[in-house]
C-alpha positions as CSV (number, residue, x, y, z in Angstrom):
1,X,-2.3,27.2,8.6
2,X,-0.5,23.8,7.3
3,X,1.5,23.7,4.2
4,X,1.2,21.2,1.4
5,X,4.1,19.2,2.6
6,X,2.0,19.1,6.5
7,X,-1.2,18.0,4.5
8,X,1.0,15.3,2.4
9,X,2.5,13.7,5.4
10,X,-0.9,13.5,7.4
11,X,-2.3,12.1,4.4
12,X,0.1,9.4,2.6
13,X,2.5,9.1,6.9
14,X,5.5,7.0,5.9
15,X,7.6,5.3,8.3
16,X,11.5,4.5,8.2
17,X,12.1,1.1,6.9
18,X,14.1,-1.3,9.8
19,X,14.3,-4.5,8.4
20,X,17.3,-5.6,6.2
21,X,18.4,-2.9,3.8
22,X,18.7,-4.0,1.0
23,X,17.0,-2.3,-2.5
24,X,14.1,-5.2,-3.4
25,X,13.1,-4.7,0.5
26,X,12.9,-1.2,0.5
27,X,10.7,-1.2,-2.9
28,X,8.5,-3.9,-1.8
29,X,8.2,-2.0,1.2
30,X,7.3,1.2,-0.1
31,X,4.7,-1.1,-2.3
32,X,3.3,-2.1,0.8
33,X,2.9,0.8,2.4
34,X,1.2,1.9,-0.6
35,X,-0.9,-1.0,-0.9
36,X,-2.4,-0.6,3.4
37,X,-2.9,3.0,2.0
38,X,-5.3,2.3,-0.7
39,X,-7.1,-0.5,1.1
40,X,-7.7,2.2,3.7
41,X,-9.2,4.4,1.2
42,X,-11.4,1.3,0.0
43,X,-12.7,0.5,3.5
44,X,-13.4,3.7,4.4
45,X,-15.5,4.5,0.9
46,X,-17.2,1.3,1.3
47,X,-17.9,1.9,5.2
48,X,-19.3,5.1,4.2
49,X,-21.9,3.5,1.6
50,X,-19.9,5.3,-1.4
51,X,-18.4,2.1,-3.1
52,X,-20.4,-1.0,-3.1
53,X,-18.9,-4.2,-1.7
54,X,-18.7,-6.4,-4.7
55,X,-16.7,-3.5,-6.2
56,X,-14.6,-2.8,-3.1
57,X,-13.7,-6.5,-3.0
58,X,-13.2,-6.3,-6.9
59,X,-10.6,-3.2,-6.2
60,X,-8.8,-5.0,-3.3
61,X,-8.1,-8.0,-4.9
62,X,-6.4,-6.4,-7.4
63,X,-4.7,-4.8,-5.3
64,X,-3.5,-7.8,-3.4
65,X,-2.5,-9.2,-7.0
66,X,-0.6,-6.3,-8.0
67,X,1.3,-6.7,-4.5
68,X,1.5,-10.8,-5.3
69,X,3.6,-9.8,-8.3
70,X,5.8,-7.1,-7.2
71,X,7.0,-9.8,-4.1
72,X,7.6,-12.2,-7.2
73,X,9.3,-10.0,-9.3
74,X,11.6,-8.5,-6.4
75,X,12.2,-11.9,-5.3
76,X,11.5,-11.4,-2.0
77,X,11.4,-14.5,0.2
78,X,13.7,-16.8,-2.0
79,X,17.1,-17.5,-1.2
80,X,19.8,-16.0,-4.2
């Protein structure tokens, strides 16, 4: 029998961070993670013939904006 915390982990897997530790890479990362997560989810609906394309394409690019803007707001990639 699994527990919750067994079905979480399967589910949502995280994986230790090993670039540059620092706070706006760990958030952006964690954003990221999040992001491959529900892309997944997307592909695999779509694959499966329960989301249409235009609306799993619709759903990812939002998704790729809502990353887009987090990297901008964290400043990730500029010099300080």
């Amino acid at each position: 029998m699994t527990t919750n915390k067994e079905t979480q982990d399967f589910i949502y897997p995280r994986h230790s961070y090993r670039g540059k530790i620092k706070p706006e890479n760990l958030v952006f990362n964690s954003n990221l993670q999040e992001f491959a997560q529900k892309i997944n989810y997307i592909c695999n609906l779509e694959t499966g013939g329960k989301l249409p394309p235009e609306t799993a394409y619709k759903q990812i690019k939002s998704l790729w904006k809502e990353l887009k803007r987090s990297k901008k707001e964290l400043r990730i990639g500029r010099d300080r």
